[in-house]
N, C-alpha and C positions, 0 to 999 in steps of 0.2 A: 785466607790462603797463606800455607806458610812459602818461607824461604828458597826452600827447594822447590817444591812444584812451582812457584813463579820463576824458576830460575830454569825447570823443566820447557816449560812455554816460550820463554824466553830464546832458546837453545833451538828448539825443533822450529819454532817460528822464525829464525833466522837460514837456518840449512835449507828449510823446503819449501816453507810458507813465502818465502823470499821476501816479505814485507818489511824486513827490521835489517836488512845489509843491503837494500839496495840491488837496482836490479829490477827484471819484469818480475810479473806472475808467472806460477808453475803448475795453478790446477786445471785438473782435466777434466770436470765439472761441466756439466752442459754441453759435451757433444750427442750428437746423436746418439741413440742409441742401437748398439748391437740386437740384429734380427732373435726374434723369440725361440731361444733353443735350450739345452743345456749351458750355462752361463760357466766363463769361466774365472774364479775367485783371487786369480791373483792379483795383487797392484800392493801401494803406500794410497792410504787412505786421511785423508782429516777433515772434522768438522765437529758436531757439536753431539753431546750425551744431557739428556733429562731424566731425573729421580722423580716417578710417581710420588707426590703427596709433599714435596719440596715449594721453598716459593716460587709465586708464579711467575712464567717464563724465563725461569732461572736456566740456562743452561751452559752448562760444561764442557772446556774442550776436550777433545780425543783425539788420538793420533794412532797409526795401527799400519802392519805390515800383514799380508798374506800370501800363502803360495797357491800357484793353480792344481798343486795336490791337494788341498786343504787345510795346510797349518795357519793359525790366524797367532796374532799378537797387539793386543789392545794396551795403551798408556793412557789413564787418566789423570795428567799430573796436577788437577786443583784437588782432585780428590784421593790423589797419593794410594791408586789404585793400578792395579797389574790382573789381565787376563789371558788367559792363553788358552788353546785346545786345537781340536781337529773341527772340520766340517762332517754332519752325520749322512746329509742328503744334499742332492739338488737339483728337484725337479723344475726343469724349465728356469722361471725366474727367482722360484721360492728357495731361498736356504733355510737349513736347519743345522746348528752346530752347539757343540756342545764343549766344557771343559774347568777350568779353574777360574776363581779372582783370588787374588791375592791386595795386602793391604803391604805397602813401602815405604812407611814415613813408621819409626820408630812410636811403638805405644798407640796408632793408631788402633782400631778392630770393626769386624763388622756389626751390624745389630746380634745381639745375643752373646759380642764377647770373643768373637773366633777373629782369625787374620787370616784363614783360608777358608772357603766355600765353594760349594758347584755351582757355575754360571752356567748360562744357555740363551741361543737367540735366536731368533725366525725372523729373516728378514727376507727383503726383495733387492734380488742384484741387479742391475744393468752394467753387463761385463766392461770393463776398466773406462767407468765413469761415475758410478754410482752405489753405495750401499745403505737404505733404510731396512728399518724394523725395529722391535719391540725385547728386551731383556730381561732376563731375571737373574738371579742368586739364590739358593739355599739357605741366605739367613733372611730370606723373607723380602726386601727391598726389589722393584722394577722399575722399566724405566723403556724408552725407545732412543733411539741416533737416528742420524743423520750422516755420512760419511762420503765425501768426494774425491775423489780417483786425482793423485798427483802423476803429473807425466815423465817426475824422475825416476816414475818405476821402468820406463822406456831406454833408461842409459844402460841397460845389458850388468853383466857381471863376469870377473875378469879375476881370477888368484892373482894377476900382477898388480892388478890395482891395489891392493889389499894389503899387496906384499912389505916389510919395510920397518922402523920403530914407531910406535906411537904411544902419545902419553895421556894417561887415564887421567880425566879431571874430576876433579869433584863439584859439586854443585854452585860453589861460585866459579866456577869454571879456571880454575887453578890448578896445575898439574899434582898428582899423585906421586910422591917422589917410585921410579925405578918405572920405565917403562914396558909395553907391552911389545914382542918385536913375534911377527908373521912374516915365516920365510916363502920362499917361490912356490913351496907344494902345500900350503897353509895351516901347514903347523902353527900354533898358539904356544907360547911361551912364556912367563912371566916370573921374578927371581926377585922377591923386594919385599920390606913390609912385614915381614910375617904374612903373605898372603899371596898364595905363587898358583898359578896360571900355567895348566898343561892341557893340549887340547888339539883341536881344527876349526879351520871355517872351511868350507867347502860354499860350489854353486848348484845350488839345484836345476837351474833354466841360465845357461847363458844369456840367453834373450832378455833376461829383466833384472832388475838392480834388488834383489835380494839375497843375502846369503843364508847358511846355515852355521850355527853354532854349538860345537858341542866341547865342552872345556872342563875339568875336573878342577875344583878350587882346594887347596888345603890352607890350614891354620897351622903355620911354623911355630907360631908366636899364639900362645893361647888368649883370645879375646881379641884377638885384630882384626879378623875376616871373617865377621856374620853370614857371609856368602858360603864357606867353606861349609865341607862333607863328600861324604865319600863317594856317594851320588853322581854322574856328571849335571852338569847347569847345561841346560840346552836352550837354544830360541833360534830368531832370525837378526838380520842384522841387514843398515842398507847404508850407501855411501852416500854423503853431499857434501858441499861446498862452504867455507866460510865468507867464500866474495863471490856472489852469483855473476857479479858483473863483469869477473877474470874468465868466465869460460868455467868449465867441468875440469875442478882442482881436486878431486876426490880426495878432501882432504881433513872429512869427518867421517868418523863411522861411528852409526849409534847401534846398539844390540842389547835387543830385550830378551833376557835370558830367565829360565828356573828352574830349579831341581822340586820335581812334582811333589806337591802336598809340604813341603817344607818352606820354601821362600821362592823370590821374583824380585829382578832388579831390571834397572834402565842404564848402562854404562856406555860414557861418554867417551869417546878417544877420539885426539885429533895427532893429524900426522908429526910428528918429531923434526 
């Protein structure tokens, strides 16, 4: 496991997992389940990812965000992996969805050599408590999850929460010099680095703690921002807490972003 992705686990295992800052649990794992109907796909999800033909009962964390329109966003940080797409179906409790993986740990690739591929998965939902099912890739690799419904997808979403400076860390979790600052109507702004940040976040569902992100990144400074292109970087993005035990400090916001078919990041910001 390298640096980052333990540093990845680390990060989201303190915001949500609530295990490593102290504080109760936050999953919503094991309630009942929602009557048998058209299921509805949104929540923050984690639990564990398995590779067909890997050692046995190896399995990997996952962390993931979705909307109850259908956008998903999948992190695999031991395995310095990024997936993103839409849902294609959803009859009753079966999903079908389809979309990218991308590879985020420099020099990584998939089998046969690439750093992007077509993913896809068929799982069975039990609306905002549970997602199983079985995965594949186009460079050949499968696998199945397991993924359980956290209940800070329940704190709503708010431009004022959002609003404000904050500053991008890097993977030891050390600020990024020049912060990120998101005004009242959630403008994206960013001016540092040779790597500047024009853009929105928006809410899709007030009711639930995801946002949407869509930001154009350039390169001022040639070779500083692998991020940049002309493309916008698009994903989701959700708030949490550094001290679970202070109350809802909405005072992280993680956003998994990509410009399709070229790259996929995990960017960390905490408030300023």
């Amino acid at each position: 496991m390298g640096t980052t992705a333990l540093n990845s686990i680390i990060v989201w295992t303190c915001i949500f997992l609530l295990s490593a800052c102290g504080g109760g649990g936050g999953g919503g794992g094991g309630g009942t389940p929602a009557p048998v109907g058209d299921q509805d796909f949104g929540g923050v999800w984690s639990g564990s990812w398995t590779v067909d033909g890997g050692p046995a009962n190896e399995q990997q964390d996952v962390v993931g965000l979705s909307t109850d329109e259908g956008a998903f966003e999948f992190l695999l940080p031991e395995l310095g992996i990024r997936a993103s797409g839409t849902v294609v179906s959803i009859d009753g409790t079966t999903v079908q969805a389809s979309g990218l993986a991308y590879t985020i740990e420099p020099g990584d690739s998939f089998p046969g050599g690439a750093t992007i591929t077509g993913f896809s998965f068929t799982g069975t939902l039990s609306e905002r408590n549970q997602l199983t099912g079985e995965w594949s890739i186009d460079a050949g690799d499968t696998g199945s999850f397991d993924l359980q419904y956290d209940t800070v997808h329940q704190r709503g979403a708010d431009l004022a929460r959002v609003a404000g400076l904050w500053d991008w860390l890097d993977p030891f979790l050390n600020p990024i010099a020049g912060p990120f600052d998101i005004a009242a109507d959630g403008t994206v702004f960013r001016q540092a680095g040779g790597c500047d940040f024009i853009g929105a976040i928006s809410v899709p569902d007030p009711a639930y703690n995801v946002y949407e992100w869509n930001v154009t990144i350039s390169d001022t400074t040639p070779g500083s921002c692998p991020l940049a292109g002309t493309t916008p970087s698009k994903g989701l993005a959700v708030l949490g807490d550094s001290d679970v035990s202070a109350g809802p400090l909405n005072d992280w916001l993680v956003v998994f972003t990509s410009r399709e078919n070229i790259n996929a990041a995990a960017l960390i910001l905490q408030r300023f």
